[in-house]
Structure formats: structure tokens, C-alpha cells
VMD Tcl script that builds the backbone (N, CA, C; Angstrom):
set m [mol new atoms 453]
animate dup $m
set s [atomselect $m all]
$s set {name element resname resid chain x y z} {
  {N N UNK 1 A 0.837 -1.175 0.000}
  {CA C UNK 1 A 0.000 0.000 0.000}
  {C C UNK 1 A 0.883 1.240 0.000}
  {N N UNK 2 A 0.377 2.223 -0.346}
  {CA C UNK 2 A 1.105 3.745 -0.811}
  {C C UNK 2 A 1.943 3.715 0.823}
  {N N UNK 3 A 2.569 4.784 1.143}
  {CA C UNK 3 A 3.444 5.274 2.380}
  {C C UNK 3 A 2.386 5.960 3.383}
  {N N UNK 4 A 1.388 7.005 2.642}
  {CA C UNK 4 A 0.497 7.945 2.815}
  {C C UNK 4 A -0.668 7.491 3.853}
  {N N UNK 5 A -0.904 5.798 3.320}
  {CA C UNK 5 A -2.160 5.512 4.320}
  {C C UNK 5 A -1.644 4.595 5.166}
  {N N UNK 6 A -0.723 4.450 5.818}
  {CA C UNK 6 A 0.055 4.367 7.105}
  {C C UNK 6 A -0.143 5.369 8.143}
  {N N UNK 7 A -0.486 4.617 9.229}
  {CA C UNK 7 A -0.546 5.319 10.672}
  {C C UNK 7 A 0.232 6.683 10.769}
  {N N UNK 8 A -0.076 8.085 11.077}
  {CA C UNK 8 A 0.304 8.576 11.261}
  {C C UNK 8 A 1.935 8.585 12.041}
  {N N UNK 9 A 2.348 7.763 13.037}
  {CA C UNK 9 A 2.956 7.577 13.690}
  {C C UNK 9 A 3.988 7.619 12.821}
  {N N UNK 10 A 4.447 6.866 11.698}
  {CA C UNK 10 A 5.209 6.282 10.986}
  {C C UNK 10 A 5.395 7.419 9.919}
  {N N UNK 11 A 5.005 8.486 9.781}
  {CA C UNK 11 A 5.391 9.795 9.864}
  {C C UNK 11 A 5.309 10.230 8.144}
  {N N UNK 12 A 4.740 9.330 7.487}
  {CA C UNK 12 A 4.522 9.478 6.391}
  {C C UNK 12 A 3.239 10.886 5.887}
  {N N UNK 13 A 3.447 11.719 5.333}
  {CA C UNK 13 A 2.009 12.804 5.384}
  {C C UNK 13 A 1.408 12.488 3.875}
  {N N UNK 14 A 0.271 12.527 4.306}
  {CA C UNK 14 A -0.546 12.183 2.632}
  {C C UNK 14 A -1.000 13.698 2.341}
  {N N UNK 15 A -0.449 13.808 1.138}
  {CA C UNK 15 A -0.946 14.795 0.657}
  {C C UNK 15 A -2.036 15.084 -0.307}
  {N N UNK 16 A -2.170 14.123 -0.258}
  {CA C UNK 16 A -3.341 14.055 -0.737}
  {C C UNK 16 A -5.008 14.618 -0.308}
  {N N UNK 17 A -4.365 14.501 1.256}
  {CA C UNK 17 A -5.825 14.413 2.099}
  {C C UNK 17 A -5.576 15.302 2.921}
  {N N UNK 18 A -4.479 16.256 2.996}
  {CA C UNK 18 A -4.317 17.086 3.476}
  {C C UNK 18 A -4.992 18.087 4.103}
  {N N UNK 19 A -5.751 18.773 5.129}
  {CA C UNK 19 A -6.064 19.561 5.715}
  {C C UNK 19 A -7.733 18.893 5.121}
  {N N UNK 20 A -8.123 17.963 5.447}
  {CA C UNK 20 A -9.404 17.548 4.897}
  {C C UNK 20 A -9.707 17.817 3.284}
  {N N UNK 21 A -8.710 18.074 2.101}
  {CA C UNK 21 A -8.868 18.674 1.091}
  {C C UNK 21 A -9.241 16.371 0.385}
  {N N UNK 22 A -10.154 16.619 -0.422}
  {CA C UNK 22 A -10.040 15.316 -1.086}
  {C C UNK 22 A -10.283 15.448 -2.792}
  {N N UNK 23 A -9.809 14.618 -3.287}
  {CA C UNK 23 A -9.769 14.207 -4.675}
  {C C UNK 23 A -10.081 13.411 -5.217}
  {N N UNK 24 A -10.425 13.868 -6.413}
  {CA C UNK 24 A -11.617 13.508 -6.886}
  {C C UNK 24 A -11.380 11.913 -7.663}
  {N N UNK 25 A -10.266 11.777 -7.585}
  {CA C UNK 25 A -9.531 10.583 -8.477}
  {C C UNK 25 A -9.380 9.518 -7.582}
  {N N UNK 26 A -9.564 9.801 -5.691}
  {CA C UNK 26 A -9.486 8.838 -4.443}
  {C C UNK 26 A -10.742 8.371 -3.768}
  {N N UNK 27 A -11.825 8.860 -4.813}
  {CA C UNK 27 A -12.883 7.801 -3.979}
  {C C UNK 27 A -13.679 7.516 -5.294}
  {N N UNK 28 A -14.399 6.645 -5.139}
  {CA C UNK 28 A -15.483 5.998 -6.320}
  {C C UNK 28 A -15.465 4.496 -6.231}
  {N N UNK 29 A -16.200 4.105 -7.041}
  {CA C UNK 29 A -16.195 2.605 -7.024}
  {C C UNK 29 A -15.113 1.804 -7.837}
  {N N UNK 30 A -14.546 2.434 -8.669}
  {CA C UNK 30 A -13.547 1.765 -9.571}
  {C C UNK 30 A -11.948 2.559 -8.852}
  {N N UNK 31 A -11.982 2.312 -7.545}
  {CA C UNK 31 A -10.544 3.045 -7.134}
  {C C UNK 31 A -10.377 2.316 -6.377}
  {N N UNK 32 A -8.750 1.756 -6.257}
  {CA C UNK 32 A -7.960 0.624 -5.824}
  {C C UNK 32 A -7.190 1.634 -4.692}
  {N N UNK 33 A -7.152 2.048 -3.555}
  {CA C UNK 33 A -6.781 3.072 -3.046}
  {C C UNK 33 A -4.938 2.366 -2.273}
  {N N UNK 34 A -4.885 0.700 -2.432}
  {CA C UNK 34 A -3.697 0.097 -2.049}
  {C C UNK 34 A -2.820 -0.625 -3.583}
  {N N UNK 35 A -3.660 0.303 -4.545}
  {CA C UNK 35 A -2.509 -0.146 -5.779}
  {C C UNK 35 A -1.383 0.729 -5.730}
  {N N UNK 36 A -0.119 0.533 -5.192}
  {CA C UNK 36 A 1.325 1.487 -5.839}
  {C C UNK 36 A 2.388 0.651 -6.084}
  {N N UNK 37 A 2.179 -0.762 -6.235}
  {CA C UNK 37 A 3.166 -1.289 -6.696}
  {C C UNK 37 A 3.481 -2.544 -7.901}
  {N N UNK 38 A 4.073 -1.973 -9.291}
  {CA C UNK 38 A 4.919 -0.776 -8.789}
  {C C UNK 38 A 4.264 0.468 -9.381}
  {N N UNK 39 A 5.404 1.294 -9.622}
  {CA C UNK 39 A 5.032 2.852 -10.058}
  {C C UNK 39 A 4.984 3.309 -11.020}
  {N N UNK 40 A 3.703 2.871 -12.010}
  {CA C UNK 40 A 4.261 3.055 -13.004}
  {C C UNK 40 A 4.154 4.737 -13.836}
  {N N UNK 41 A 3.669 5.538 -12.775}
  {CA C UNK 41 A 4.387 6.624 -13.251}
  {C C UNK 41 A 5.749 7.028 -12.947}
  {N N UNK 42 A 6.752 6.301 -12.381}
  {CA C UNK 42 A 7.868 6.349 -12.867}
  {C C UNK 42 A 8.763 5.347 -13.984}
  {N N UNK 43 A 7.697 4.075 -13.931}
  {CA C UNK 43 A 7.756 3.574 -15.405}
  {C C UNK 43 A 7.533 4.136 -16.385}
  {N N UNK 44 A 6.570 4.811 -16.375}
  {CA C UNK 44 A 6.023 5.659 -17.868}
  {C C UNK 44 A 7.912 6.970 -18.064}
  {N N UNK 45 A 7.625 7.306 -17.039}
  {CA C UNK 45 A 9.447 8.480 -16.854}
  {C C UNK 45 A 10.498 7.981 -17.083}
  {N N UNK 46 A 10.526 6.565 -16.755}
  {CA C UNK 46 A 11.497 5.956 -16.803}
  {C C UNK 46 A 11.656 5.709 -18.325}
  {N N UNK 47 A 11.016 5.071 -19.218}
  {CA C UNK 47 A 10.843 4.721 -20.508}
  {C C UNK 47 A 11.095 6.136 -21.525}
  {N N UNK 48 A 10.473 6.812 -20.994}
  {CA C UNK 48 A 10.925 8.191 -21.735}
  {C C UNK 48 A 12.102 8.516 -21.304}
  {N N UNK 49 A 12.893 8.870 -20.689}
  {CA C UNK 49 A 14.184 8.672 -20.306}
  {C C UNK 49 A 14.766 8.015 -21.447}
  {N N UNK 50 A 14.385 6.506 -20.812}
  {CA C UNK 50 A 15.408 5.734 -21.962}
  {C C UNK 50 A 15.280 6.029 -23.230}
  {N N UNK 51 A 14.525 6.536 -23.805}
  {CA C UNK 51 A 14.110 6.785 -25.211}
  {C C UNK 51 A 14.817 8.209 -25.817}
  {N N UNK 52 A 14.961 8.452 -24.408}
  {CA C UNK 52 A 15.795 10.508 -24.737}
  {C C UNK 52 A 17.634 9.848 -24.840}
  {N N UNK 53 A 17.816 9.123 -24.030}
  {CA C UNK 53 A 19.260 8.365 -24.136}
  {C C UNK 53 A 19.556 7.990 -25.281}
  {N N UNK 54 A 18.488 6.755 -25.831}
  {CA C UNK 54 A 19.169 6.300 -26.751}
  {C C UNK 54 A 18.941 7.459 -28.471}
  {N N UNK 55 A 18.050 8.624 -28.144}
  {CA C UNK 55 A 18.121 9.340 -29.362}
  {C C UNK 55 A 19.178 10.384 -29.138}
  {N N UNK 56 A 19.877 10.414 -28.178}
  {CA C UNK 56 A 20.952 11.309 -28.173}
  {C C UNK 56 A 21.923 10.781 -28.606}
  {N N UNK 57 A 22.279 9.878 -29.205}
  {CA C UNK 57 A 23.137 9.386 -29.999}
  {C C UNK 57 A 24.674 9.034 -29.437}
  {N N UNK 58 A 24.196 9.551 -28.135}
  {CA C UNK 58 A 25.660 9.664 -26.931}
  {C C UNK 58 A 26.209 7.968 -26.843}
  {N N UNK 59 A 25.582 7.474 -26.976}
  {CA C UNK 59 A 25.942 6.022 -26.291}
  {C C UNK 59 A 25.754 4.972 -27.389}
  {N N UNK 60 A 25.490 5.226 -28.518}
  {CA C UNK 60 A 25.765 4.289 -29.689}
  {C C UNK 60 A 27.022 5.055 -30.296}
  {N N UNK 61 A 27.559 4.199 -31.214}
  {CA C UNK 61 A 28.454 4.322 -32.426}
  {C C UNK 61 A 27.979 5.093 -33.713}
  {N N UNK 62 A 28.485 5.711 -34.057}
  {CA C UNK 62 A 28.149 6.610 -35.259}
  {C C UNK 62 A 27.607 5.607 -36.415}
  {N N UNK 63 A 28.408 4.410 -36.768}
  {CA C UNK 63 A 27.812 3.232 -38.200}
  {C C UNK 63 A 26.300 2.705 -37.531}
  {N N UNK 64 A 26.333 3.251 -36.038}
  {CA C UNK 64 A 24.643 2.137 -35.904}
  {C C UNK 64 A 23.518 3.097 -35.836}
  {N N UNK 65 A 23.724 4.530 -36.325}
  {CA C UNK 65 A 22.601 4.999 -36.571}
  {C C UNK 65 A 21.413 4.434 -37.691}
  {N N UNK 66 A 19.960 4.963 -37.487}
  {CA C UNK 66 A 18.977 4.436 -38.338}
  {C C UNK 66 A 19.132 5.619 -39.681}
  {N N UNK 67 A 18.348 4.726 -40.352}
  {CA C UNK 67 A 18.465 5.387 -41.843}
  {C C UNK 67 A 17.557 6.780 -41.846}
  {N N UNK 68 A 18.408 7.805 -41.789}
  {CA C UNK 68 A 17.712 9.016 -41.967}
  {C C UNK 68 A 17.986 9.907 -40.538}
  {N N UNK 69 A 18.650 8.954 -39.849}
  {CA C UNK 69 A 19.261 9.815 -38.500}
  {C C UNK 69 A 20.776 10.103 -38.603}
  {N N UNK 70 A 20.684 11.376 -38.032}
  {CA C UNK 70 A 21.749 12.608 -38.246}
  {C C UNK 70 A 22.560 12.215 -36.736}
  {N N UNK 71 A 23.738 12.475 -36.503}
  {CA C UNK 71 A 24.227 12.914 -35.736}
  {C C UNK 71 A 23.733 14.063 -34.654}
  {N N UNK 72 A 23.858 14.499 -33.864}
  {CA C UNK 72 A 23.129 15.690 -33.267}
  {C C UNK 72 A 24.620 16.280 -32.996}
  {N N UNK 73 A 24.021 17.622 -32.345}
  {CA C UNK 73 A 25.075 18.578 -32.298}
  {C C UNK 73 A 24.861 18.258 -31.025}
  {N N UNK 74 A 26.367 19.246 -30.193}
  {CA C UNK 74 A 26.624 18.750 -28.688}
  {C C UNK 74 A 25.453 19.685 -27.861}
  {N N UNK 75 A 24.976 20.595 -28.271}
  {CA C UNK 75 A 24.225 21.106 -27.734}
  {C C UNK 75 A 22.330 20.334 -27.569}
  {N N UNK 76 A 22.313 19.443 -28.604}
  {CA C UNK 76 A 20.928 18.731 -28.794}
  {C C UNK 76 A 21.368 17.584 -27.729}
  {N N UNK 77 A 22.703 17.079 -27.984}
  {CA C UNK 77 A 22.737 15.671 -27.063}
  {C C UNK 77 A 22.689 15.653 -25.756}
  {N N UNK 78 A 23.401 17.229 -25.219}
  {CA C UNK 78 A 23.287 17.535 -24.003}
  {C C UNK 78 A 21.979 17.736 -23.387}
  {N N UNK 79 A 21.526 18.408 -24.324}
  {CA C UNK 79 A 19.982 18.371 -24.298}
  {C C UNK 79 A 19.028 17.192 -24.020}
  {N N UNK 80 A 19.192 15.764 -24.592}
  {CA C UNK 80 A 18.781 14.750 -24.206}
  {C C UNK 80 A 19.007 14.074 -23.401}
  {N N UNK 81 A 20.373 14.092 -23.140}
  {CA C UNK 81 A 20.726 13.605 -22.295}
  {C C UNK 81 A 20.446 13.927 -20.604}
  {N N UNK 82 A 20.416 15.400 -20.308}
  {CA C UNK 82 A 19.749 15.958 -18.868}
  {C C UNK 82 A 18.531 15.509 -19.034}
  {N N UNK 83 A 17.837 15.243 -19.968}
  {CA C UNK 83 A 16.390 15.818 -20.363}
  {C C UNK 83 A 16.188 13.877 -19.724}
  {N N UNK 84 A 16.622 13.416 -20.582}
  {CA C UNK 84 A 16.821 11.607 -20.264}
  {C C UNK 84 A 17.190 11.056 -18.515}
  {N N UNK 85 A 17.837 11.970 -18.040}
  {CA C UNK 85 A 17.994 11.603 -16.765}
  {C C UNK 85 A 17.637 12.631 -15.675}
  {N N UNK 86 A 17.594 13.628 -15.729}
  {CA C UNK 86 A 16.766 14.440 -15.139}
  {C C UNK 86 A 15.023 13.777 -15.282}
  {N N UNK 87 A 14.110 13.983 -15.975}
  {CA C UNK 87 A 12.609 13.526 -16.495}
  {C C UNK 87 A 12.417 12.298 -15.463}
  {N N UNK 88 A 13.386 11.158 -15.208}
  {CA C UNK 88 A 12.569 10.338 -14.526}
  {C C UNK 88 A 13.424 10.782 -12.700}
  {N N UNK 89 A 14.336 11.207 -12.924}
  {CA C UNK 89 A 14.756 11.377 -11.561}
  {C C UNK 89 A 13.563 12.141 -10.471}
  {N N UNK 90 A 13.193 13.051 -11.573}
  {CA C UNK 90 A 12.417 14.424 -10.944}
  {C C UNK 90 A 11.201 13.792 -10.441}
  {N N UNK 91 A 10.528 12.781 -11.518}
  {CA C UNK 91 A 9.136 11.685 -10.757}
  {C C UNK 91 A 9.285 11.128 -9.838}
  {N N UNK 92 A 10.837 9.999 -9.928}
  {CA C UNK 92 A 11.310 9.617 -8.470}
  {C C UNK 92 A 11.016 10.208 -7.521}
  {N N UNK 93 A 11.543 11.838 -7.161}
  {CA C UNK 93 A 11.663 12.583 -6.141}
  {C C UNK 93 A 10.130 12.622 -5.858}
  {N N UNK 94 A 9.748 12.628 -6.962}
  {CA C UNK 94 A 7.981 13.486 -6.378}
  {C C UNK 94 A 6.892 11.836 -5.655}
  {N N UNK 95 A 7.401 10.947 -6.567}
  {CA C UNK 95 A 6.016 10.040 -5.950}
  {C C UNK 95 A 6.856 9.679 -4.631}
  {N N UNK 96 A 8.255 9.667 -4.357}
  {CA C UNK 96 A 8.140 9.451 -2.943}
  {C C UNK 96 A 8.209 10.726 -1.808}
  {N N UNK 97 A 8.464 11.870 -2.531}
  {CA C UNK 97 A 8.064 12.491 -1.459}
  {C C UNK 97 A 6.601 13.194 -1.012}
  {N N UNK 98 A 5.686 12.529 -1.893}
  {CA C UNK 98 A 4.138 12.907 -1.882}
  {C C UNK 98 A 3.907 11.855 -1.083}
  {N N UNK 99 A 4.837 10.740 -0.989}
  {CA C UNK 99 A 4.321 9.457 0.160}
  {C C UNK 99 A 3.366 8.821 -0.418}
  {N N UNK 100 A 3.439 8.522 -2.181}
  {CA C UNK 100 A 2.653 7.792 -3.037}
  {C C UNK 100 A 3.095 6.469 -3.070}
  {N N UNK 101 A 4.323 6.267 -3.077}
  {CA C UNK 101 A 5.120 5.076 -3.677}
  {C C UNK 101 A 6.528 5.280 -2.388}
  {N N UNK 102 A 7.109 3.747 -2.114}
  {CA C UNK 102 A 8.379 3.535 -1.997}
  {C C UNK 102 A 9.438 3.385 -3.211}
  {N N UNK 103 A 10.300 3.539 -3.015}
  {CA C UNK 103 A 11.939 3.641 -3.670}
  {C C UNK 103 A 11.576 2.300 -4.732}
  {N N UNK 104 A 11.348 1.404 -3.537}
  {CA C UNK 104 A 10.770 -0.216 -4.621}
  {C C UNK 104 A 10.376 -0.070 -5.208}
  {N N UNK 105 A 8.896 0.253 -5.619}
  {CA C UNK 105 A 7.861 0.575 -6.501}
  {C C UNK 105 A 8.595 1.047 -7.576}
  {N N UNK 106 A 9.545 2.171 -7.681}
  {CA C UNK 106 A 10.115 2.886 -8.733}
  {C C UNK 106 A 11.113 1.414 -9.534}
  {N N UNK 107 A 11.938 0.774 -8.709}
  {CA C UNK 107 A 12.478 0.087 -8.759}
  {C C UNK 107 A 12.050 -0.923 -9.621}
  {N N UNK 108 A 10.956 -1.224 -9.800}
  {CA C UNK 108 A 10.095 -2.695 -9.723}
  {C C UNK 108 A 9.184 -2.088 -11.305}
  {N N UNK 109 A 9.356 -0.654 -11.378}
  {CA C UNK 109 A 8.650 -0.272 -12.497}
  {C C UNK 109 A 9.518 -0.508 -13.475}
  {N N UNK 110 A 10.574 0.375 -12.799}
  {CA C UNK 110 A 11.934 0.064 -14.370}
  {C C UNK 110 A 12.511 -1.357 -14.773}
  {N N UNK 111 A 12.238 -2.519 -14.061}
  {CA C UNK 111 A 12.490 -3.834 -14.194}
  {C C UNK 111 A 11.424 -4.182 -15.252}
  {N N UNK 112 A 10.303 -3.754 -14.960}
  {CA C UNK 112 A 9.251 -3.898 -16.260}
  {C C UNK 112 A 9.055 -3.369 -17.294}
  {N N UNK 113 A 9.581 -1.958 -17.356}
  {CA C UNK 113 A 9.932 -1.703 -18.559}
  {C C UNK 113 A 11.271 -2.320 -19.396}
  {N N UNK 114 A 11.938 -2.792 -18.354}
  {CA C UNK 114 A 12.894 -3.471 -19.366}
  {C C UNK 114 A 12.882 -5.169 -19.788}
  {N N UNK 115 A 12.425 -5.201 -19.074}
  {CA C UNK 115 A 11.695 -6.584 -19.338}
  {C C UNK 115 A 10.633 -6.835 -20.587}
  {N N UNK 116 A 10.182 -5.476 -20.254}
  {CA C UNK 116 A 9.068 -5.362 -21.521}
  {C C UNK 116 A 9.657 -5.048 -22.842}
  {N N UNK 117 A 10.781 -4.171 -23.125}
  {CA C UNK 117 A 11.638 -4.152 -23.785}
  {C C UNK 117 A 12.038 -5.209 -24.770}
  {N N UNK 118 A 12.590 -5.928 -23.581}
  {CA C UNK 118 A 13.279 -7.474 -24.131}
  {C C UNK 118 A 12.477 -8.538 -25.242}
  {N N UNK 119 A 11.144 -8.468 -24.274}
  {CA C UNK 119 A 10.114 -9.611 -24.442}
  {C C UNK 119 A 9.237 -8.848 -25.459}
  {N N UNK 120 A 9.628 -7.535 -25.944}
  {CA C UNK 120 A 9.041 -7.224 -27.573}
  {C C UNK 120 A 9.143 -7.531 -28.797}
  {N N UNK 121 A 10.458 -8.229 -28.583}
  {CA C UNK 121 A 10.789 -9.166 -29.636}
  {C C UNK 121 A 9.611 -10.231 -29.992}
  {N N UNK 122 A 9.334 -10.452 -29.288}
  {CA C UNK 122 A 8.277 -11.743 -29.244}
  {C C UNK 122 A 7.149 -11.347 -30.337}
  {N N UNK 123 A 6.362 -10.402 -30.657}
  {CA C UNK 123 A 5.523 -10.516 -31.487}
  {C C UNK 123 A 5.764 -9.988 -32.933}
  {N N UNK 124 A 7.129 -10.026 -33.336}
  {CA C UNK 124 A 7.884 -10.431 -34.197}
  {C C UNK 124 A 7.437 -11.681 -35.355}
  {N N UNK 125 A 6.854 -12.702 -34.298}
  {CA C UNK 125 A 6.508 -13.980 -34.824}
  {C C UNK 125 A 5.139 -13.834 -35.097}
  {N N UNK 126 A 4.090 -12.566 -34.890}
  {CA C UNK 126 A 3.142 -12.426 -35.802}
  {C C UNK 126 A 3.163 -11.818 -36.912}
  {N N UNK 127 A 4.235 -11.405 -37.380}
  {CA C UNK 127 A 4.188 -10.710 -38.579}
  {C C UNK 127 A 3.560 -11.756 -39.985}
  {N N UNK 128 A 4.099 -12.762 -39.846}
  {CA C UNK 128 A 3.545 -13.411 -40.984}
  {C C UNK 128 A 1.989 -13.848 -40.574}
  {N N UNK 129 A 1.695 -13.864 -39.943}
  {CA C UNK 129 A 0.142 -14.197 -39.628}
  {C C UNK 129 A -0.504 -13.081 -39.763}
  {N N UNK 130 A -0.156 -11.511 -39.563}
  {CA C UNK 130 A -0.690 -10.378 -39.778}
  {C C UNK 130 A -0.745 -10.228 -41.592}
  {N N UNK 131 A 0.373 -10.858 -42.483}
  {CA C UNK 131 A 0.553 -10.824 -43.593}
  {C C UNK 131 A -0.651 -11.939 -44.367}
  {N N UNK 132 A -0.830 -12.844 -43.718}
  {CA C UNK 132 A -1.429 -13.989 -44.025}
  {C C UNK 132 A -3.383 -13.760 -44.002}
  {N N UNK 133 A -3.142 -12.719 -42.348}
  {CA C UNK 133 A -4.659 -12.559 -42.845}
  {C C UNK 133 A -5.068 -11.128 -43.483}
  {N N UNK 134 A -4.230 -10.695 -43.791}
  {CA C UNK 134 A -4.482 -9.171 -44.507}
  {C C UNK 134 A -4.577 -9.989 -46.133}
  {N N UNK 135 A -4.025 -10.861 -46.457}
  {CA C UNK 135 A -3.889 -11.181 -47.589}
  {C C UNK 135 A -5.284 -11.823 -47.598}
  {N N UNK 136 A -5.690 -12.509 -47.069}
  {CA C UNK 136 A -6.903 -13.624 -46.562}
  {C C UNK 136 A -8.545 -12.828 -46.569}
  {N N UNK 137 A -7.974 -11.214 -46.373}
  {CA C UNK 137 A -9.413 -10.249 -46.138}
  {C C UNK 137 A -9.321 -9.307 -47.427}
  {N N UNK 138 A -8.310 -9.570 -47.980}
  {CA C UNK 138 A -7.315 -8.323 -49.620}
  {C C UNK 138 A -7.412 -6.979 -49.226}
  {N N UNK 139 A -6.624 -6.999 -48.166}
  {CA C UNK 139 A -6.437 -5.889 -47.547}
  {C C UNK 139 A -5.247 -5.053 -47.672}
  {N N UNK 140 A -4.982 -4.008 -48.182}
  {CA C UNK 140 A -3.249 -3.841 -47.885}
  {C C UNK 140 A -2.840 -3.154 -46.715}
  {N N UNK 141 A -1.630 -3.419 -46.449}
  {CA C UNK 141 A -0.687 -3.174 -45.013}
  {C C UNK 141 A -0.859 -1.837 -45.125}
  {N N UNK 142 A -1.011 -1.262 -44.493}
  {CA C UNK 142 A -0.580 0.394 -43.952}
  {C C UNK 142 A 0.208 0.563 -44.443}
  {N N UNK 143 A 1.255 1.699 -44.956}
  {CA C UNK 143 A 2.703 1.957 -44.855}
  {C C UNK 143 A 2.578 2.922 -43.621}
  {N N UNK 144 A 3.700 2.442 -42.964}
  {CA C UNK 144 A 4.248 3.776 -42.012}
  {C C UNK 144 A 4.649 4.495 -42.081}
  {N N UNK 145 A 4.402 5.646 -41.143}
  {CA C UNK 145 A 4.588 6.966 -41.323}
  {C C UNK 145 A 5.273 7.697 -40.862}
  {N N UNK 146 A 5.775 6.539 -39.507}
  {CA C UNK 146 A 6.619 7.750 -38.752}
  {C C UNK 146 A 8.180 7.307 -39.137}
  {N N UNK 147 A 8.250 8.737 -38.961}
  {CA C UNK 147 A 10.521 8.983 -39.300}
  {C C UNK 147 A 10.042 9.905 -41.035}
  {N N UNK 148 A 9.050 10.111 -41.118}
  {CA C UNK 148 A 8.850 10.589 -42.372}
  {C C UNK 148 A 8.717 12.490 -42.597}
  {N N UNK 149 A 8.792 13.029 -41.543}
  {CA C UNK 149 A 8.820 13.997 -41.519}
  {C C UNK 149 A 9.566 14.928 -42.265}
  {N N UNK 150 A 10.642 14.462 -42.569}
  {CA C UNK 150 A 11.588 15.512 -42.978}
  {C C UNK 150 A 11.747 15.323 -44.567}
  {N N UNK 151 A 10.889 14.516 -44.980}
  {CA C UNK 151 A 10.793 13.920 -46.391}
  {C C UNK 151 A 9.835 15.116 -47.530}
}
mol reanalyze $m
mol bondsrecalc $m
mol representation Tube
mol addrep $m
């Protein structure tokens, strides 16, 4: 359960409920008021992060860029790069010091995003079945669109 709905004693303050103030998102019938683990709004920070890392181009090799990606200048990479590790640090700070989430929770989010990562490979192996029944309904594939901007 969150830090927040712990005994006062244990010194956690909910801010939530602060001075009798309540919200509107903490009561109803579809509200889990002991879901925080894990966090995935520092999963969601966390993932964007990683996504600002790896487009700053800082930490790959220049031959493994994608087709149509530039180098950045030191001023863009620096740019991603605070932006990449600052963005989820700053959520860190906030869901535990709102006494939403423990350190774990954060912990336990970024294990799933990378996990999730990994295990995306996996539907890889529907591509030919997506091909099979688009062909099956004479449908054609989408082309994609994104990375097309600058075209």
C-alpha cells in the first residue's frame, strides 16, 4: 500500500488528504486506493528517459545509426541527455516524497519496462500471420509513417 495511508505515527504525510482537502480521483467505485506497486508513473518516466538516451546518440556508435538519422550537435545531445535523466529522476523525487510510492515501486517499475523491452521481440513472430490474414481479407498493409517527416 502507498506510504500515505500508514498510521500517522510512521510519519509518512498524505498529501493528498491534506487539511481535509479530497480528490476527486481517491474515492469511487472503480478506485484501488492500495494499488502502488509498482510505479508506473515512474515507469512511464522511466521509458521516456530511456528513449531521450538512446536518441541522443551519446551512447551508440556513429555506423549504428537508423536510416535518416543525423548525428546531433553537442548542444541537442546535451539536451537529451539531462532531459533523459533528469525527467525520470524528478518523478522519483515526487512520488516518494508525496508518500505515493516507496523507492521499490520505482524500482520494480523500471524492471518492467525493461523486461518489456526485451520480451518485444516476441511478437515479431506475428508478422507473418498479420501478412497472411491481410492477404486472406485483400487488404493492404498500412505503410508507415513515422521517421517521415523531414521527407
Amino acid at each position: 500500500m502507498p506510504p500515505r495511508l500508514l498510521p500517522k505515527e510512521y510519519g509518512f504525510l498524505d498529501t493528498v488528504r491534506r487539511d481535509d482537502a479530497q480528490s476527486v480521483w481517491m474515492s469511487g467505485k472503480y478506485v484501488n486506493l492500495l494499488a502502488a506497486m509498482p510505479s508506473m508513473h515512474f515507469g512511464y518516466a522511466f521509458s521516456i528517459g530511456c528513449t531521450m538516451l538512446y536518441h541522443s546518440t551519446m551512447l551508440r556508435r556513429p555506423d549504428t545509426l537508423e536510416k535518416g538519422e543525423f548525428k546531433k550537435s553537442w548542444f541537442w545531445r546535451l539536451f537529451y541527455v539531462l532531459f533523459g535523466l533528469a525527467y525520470p529522476t524528478l518523478i522519483a523525487v515526487t512520488i516518494i516524497a508525496t508518500a505515493n510510492h516507496y523507492f521499490l515501486d520505482a524500482m520494480v517499475a523500471s524492471s518492467y519496462v525493461a523486461l518489456s523491452y526485451v520480451c518485444n521481440r516476441v511478437f515479431f513472430v506475428f508478422v507473418p500471420l498479420e501478412d497472411w490474414l491481410l492477404w486472406a481479407i485483400r487488404a493492404d498493409k498500412p505503410v508507415p509513417t513515422t521517421g517521415d517527416r523531414r521527407r
